[in-house]
C-alpha positions in Angstrom: 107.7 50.0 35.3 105.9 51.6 32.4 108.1 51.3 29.6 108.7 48.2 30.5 104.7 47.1 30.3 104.5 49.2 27.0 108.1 47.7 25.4 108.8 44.2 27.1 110.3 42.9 24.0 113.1 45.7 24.7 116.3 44.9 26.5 116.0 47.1 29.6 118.7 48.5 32.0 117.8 50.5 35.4 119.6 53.4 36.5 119.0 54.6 39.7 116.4 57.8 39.9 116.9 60.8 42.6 114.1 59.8 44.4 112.4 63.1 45.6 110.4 63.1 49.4 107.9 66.3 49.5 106.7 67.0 52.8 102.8 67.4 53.6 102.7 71.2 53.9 102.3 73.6 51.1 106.0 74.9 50.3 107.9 72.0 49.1 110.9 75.4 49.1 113.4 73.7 52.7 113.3 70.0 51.0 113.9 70.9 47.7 117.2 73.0 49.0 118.5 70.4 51.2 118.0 67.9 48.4 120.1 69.9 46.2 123.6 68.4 46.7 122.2 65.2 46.5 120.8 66.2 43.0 124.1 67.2 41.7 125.3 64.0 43.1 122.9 61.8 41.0 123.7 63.7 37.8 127.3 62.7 38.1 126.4 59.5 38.9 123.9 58.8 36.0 127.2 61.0 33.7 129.2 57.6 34.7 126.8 55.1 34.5 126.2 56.2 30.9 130.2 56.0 30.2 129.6 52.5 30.8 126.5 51.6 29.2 127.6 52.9 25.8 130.8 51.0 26.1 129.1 47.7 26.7 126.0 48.4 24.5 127.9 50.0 21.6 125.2 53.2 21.9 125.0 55.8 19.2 122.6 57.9 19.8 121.0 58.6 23.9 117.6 60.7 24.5 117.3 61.8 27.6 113.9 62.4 29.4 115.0 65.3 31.4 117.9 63.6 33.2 121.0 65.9 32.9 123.6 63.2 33.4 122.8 61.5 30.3 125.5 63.3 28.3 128.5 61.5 26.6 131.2 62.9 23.7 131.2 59.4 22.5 127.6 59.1 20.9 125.0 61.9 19.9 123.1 62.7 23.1 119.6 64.5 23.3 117.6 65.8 25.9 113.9 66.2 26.1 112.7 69.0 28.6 110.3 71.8 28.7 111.5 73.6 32.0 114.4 76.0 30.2 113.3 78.4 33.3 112.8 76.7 36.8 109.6 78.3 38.7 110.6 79.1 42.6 108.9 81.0 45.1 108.1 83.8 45.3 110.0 85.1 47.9 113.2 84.0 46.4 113.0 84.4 43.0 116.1 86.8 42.7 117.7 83.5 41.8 115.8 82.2 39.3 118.7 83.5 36.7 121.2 81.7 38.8 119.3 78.3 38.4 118.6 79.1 35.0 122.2 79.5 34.2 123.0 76.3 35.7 120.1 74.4 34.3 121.6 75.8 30.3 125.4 74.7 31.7 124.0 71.3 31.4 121.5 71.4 28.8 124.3 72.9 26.7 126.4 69.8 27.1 124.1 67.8 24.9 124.0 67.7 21.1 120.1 69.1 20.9 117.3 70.4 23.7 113.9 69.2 22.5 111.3 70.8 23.6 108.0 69.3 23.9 106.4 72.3 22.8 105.3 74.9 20.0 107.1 77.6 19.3 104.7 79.9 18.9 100.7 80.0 20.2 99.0 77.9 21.1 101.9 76.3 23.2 101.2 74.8 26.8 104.2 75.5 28.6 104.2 79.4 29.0 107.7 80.6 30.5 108.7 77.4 31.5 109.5 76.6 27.6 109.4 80.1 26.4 112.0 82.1 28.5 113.4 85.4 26.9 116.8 83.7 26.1 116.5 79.6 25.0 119.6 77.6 24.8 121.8 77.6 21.9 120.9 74.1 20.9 116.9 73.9 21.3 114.7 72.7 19.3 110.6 73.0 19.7 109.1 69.7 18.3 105.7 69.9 18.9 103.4 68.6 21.7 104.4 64.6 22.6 101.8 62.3 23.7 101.3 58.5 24.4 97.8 58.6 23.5 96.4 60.1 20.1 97.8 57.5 17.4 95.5 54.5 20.1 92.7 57.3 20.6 90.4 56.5 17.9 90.6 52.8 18.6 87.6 53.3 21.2 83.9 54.2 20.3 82.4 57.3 21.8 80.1 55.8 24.7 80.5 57.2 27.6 80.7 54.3 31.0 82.0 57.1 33.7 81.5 60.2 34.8 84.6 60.4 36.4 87.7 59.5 35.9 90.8 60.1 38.7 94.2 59.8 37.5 96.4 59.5 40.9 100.4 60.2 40.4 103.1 62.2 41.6 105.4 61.6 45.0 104.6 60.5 48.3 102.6 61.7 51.1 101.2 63.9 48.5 99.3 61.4 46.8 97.9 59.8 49.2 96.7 63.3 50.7 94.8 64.1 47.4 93.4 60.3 47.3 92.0 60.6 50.4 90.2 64.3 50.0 88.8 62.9 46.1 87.4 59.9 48.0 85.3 61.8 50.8 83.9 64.0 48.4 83.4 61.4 45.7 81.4 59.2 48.0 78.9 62.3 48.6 77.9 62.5 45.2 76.1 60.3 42.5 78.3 60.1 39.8 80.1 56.9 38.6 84.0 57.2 39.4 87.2 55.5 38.7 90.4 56.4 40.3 93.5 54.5 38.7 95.7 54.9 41.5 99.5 55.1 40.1 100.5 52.8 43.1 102.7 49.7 42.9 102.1 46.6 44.7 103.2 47.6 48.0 100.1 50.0 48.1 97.1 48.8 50.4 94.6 48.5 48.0 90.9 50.0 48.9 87.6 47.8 47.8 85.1 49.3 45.6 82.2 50.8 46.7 78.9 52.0 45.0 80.1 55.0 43.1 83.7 54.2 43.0 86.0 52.1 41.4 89.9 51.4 42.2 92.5 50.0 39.6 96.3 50.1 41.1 97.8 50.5 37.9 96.9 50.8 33.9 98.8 50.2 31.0 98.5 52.5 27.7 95.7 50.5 26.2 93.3 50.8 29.2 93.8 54.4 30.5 93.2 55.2 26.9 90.2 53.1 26.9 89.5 54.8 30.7 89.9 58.3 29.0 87.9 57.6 26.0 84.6 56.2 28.3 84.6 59.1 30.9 82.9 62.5 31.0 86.0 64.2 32.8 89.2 63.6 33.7 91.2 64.7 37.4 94.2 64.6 37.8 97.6 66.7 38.7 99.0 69.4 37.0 102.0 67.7 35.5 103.7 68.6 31.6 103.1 65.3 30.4 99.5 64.8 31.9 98.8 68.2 30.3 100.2 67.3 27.0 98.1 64.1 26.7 94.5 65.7 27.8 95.3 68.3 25.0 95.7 66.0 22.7 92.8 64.1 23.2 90.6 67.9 23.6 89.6 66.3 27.1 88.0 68.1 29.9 89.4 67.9 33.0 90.0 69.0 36.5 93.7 69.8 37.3 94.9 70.2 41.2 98.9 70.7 41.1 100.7 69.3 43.9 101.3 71.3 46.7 104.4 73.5 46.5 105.4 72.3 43.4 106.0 75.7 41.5 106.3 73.8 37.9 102.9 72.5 38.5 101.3 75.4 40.2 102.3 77.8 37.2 100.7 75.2 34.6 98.0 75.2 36.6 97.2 78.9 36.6 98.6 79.2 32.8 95.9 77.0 31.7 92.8 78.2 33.7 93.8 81.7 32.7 94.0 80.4 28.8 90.5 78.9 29.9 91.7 75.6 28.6 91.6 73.3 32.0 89.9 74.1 35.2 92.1 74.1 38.0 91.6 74.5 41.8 94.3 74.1 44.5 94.8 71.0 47.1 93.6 72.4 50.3 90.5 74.4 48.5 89.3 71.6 46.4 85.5 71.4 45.9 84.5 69.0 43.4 81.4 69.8 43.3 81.8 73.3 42.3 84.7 71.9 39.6 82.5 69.8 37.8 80.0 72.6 37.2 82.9 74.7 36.6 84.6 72.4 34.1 82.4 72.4 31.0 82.9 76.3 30.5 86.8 74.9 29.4 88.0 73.7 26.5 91.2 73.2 25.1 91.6 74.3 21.4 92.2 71.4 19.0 96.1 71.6 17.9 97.3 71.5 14.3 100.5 69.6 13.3 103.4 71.8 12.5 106.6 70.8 10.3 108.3 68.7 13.3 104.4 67.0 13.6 102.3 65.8 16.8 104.6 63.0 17.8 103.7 60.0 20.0 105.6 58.6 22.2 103.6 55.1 21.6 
């Protein structure tokens, strides 16, 4: 749905994603390993889908956004990922090696890894981009966002205090929607929540304080961003990425049991970069005080430059 806002002059083809259900609790650990055959199903399945779609489209060169199927002999295949090591639980991470060493089985059967990362500090992805071994073929490129070549478009004034950046999988989202709003509507400060939700969604009326947009393009979540005080939202790579590039405050809450976002999460609070608080202990009043002692450190270009994927 996004790219195809951002690029409608492109010719478009949809391949079917793995469609991931969290449940409402805190460890996301029993769906995630049930899910797994199904996983390895959907990367064979994208593997021949591809087959196909370079055959009819006469492809030379495929980038991958961290879908493992999207290999293929016949042109020059890339993919882009910063999770070379897989964060699990706790109490079973004697087998975070084992997933590693299937995650670089697959990596390894593209012509490059790039990672959405620096090499060296200040890098944003920790251990998750930085493991003690890295694939053979990976290659750091620098920090990718949508947002910084559009950022300076938009004048300084500042319209909200708060801006809420809803995303991520279902009942999850919702949950988080619903806490932001009770605790929104108990204090004065001008909010907008852009909800990430299609057109299937229930949509919820504005009231005083708040808001509610079901969905922005580039142009106005930049514009969004640019106008408000401070940003929350999850804790996801990509979200990350494009709050450091625009040196934005913000107010991170991963997603319950998703380890990925849980480590960001602590990674950044500990850099004191982003202030984070978990789901189920989420006081916003406290995080907004909180907030404006963190501040991410502006990033320099390095040979690969910061690219934008916009």
């Amino acid at each position: 749905m996004l790219l195809k806002t951002e690029f409608p002059q492109l010719k478009s083809i949809y391949l079917p994603s793995f469609k991931i259900k969290y449940s409402k609790g805190k460890s996301q650990l029993f769906r995630i390993l049930i899910s797994s055959p199904k996983f390895l199903f959907c990367i064979f399945r994208e593997y021949k889908l591809l087959n196909k779609i370079i055959s009819s489209e006469k492809i030379d060169i495929v980038i991958s956004d961290n879908r493992y199927g999207l290999f293929n002999s016949k042109c020059y295949s890339i993919i882009i990922t910063h999770q070379l090591l897989i964060k699990i639980p706790k109490s079973v991470s004697f087998i975070e090696k084992i997933l590693q060493k299937i995650n670089y089985y697959f990596i390894e059967k593209f012509a490059q890894c790039w990672i959405p990362d620096y090499e060296k500090e200040p890098n944003i992805s920790g251990e998750l981009g930085h493991p003690e071994i890295i694939p053979l073929n990976a290659v750091y490129i620098g920090h990718l966002s949508r947002f910084h070549k559009t950022f300076n478009d938009y004048g300084n004034i500042k319209e909200n205090d708060i801006l809420v950046i809803l995303s991520g999988p279902e009942p999850q989202r919702s949950i988080l929607e619903k806490i932001l709003i009770a605790q929104i509507s108990k204090i004065d400060y001008k909010t907008i929540f852009v909800r990430g939700a299609n057109e299937f969604f229930n949509k919820i009326e504005d009231s005083e304080n708040i808001k509610f947009i079901q969905f922005a393009d580039s142009k106005t979540i930049t514009k969004l961003i640019k106008s408000s005080e401070i940003v929350i939202s999850r804790a996801g790579y990509s979200t990350i990425m494009d709050l450091a590039a625009l040196s934005k405050k913000a107010i991170l809450i991963p997603t319950p049991g998703q380890t990925e976002q849980e480590y960001l999460a602590e990674y950044v609070k500990n850099k004191v970069w982003f202030f984070t608080q978990k789901q189920d202990e989420l006081n916003i009043s406290q995080a907004i005080c909180e907030v404006k002692k963190y501040k991410m450190p502006e990033i320099e270009e390095n040979e690969f430059g910061f690219l934008s994927t916009f």
